[in-house]
N, C-alpha and C positions, 0 to 999 in steps of 0.2 A: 231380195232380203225379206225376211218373213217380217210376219204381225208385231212380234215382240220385238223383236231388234229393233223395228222400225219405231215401236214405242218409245224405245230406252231413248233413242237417238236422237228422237225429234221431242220430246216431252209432252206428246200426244197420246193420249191413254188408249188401250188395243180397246178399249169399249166403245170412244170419242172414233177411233178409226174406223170402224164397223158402222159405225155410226153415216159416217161419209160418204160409206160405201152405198149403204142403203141409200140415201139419198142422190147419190150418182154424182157425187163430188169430186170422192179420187177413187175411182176401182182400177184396183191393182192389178197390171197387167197379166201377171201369169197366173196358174195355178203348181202349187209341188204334185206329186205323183199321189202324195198323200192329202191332196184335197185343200192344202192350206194357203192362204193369200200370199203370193206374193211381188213385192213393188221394187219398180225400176227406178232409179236414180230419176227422172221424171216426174216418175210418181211422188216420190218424196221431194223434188222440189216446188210439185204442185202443192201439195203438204205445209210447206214452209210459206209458199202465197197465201194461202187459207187464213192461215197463221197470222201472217201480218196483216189481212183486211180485218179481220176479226177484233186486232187489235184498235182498229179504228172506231169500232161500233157498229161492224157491219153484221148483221142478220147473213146467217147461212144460208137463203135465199139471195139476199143481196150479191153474196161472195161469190156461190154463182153463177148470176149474173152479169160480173161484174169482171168473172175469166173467157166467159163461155160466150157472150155477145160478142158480135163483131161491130155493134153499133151502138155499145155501148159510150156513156159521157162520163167520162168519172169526175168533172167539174159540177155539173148540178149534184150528183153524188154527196158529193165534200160539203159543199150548201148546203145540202138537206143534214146531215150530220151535222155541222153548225149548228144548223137552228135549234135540232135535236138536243145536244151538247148543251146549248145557252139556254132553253127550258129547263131541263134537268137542273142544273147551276141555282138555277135562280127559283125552283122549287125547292132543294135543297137549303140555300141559302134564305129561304120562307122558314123552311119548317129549323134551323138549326138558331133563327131567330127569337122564334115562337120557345123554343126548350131555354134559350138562355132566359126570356122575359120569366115564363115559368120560375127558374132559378131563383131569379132575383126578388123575385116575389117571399122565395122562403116559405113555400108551401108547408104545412105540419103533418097533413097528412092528403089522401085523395079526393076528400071533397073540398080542402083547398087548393087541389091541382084544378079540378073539375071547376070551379069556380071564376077562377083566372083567364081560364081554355076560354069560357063561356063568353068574360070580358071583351076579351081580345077579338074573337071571333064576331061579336055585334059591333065592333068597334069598326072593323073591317069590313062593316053589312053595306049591300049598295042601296039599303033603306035609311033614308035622312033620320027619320023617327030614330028607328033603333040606335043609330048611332047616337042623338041625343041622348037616348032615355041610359044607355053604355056609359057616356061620359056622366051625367048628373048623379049614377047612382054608383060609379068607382069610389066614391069617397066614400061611401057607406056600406057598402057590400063587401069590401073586401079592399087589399091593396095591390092596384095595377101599376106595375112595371114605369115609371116615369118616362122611359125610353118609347113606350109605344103610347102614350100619353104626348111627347112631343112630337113623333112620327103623325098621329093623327093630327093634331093642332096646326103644321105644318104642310100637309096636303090638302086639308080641309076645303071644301069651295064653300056650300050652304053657310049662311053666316049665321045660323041661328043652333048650328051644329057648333061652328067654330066659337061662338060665346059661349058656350057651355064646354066646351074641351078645353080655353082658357081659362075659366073659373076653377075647372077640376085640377087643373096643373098648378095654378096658386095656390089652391088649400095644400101642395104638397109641398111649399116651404119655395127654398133654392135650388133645390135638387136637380131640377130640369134647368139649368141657366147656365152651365155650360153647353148643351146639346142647342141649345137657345141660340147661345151667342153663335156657333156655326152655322146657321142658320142667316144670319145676320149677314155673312160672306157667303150665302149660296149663287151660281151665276141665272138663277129664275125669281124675278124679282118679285112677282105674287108669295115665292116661298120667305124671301126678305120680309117681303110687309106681314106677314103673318108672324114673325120671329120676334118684331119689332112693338109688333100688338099684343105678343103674348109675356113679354118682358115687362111693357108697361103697367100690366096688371099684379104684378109678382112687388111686393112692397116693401123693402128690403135694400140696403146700404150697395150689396153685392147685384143688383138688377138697376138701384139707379147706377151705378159706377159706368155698367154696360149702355145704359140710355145716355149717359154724356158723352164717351167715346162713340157710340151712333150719330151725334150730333157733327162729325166729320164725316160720315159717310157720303160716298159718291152720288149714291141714290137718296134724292133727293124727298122720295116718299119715306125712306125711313128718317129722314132728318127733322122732318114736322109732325111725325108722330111720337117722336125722341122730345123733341121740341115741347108738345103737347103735355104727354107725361112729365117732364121735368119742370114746366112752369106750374103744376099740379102741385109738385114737391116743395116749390121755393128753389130752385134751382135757377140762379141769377143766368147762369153763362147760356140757357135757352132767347133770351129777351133780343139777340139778333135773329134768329132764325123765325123766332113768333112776328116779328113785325115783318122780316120780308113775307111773311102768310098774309098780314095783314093788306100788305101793298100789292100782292100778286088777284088776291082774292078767293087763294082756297084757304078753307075753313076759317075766316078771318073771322066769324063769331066767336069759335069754339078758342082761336090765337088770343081776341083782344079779350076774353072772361080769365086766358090766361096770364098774361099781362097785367089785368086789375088781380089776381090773386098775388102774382108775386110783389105786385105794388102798394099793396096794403102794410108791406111791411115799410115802415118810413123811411128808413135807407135806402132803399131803391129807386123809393119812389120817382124821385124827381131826376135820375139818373133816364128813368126808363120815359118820362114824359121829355127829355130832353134828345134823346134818341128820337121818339117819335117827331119829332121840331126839325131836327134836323131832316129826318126821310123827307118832311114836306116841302123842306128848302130846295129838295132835290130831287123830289117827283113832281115836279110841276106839267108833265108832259098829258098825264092823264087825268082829267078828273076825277072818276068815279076810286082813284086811289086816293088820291088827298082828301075825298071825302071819309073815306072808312079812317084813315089816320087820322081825321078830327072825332070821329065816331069812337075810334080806340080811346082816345083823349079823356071820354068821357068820366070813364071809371077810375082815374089815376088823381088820386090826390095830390095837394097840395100845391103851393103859390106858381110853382112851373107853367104845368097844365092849364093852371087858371087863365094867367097871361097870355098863354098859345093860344086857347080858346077865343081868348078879346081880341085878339089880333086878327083873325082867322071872322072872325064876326064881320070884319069889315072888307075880306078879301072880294078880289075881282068876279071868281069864278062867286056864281049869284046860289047855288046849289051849296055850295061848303058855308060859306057867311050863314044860309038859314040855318042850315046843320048846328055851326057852331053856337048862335043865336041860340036857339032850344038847345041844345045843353046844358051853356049858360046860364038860363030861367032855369032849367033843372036842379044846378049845382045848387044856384040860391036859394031855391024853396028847400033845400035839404041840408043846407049849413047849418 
């Protein structure tokens, strides 16, 4: 069969064929009288192999190698194709990112494209610096993509990077607090507590809504920083989860300041000193926790707390009685 038939038939161009030849892929068995190539049913099923590796991603050296070895592995082959394959994807899938943030930006012309690029790209820097000085001056340079605004906030390690990528995400309203909330249910719990941190700073009806549903979460780090934020607000339904902070002993400062905030309002007040009355009745196991819940006591108004205090002045353990004692004097010199 000559060049051209062989063309038609196989959808291999007589140039692609020649091509093959020259490189000693498929030469065709005979020659015509008249000088012209032509290939044997072999040939053209070697042709057809070519064909199908090709279609895998293989390099025309690959291909043959891959007829022509007898010692050839076509398992590590496919592996390295993989890998190949999953770079390509996930470059792709980089750069078709970067065009949609572009997009949504609503560039006007090219040095609002050039701008954005710029953003994105120091956001992305493996220099801490840059990527602060990226996040602190989005809000004023132009407007980045919220999408890569929470992408960074969420991978963030440096935490002096990450306070400044959460501040920039709050000046930009609600926008990011669904991308937020999934975050929220990611299964790497460093990327949780970052969801949870960056929510809390977002000040807005639809961000606490998401911090009180937090406040059942499994993980137990986003439930005390939920916690934290919402006694902030006045948000009564945090006042269990702040007092087990208190009794456990993480961040039982920052739990019982929140606790006197939300107890300053007189309704709660003595709800939330009565709560704490009760944990005492029922942590008796450890000291140094009945002390911080006479501690918490301190800042919660009214006749409750009072009482718990006098009581507590006189208890067994010698460490809480002084505790309470100085309170106590405290309260009265400030009545």
């Amino acid at each position: 069969m000559l060049i051209g038939d062989v063309a038609r038939r196989s959808g291999v161009s007589a140039r692609m064929l020649r091509h093959y030849d020259s490189l000693g892929l498929v030469r065709p068995t005979d020659r015509s009288d008249g000088g012209y190539r032509e290939y044997s049913s072999e040939d053209i099923q070697r042709i057809f192999h070519i064909e199908s590796l090709r279609s895998l991603g293989l390099s025309l050296r690959e291909v043959g190698r891959a007829l022509d070895d007898p010692h050839f592995r076509p398992a590590e082959l496919v592996d390295d194709l993989i890998r190949q394959t999953r770079e390509r994807i996930a470059a792709e899938t980089q750069l078709l990112t970067r065009l949609r943030r572009i997009g949504a930006a609503e560039p006007s012309g090219w040095q609002d494209v050039l701008q954005v690029v710029a953003l994105l790209q120091a956001l992305g820097s493996k220099s801490a610096g840059r990527r602060q000085r990226a996040a602190l001056s989005s809000v004023e340079e132009g407007p980045v993509p919220v999408e890569a605004l929470v992408e960074a906030v969420l991978s963030e390690t440096d935490p002096n990077v990450a306070g400044a990528l959460r501040w920039a995400l709050a000046q930009s309203g609600d926008d990011g607090l669904a991308l937020l909330a999934e975050g929220l249910g990611s299964p790497v719990a460093e990327v949780r507590k970052r969801a949870v941190q960056s929510i809390a700073e977002i000040s807005d009806s639809t961000a606490t809504a998401l911090l009180q549903e937090a406040l059942t979460s499994p993980d137990i780090v986003v439930r005390r920083y939920a916690a934290l934020a919402l006694g902030a607000r006045g948000v009564a339904e945090a006042v269990p989860t702040l007092i087990d902070m208190v009794v456990e002993g993480t961040n039982d400062v920052d739990a019982a300041d929140a606790l006197s905030a939300l107890a300053s309002r007189a309704a709660p007040a003595d709800r939330i000193a009565s709560m704490l009355v009760d944990r005492l009745a029922h942590d008796t196991a450890e000291s140094s926790a009945r002390r911080r819940l006479a501690q918490a006591l301190a800042d919660i108004p009214g006749t409750t707390a009072s009482r718990a205090l006098a009581d507590l002045s006189h208890d067994e353990d010698r460490a809480v009685a002084l505790t309470a004692t100085y309170i106590l004097g405290i309260r009265e010199q400030t009545s």
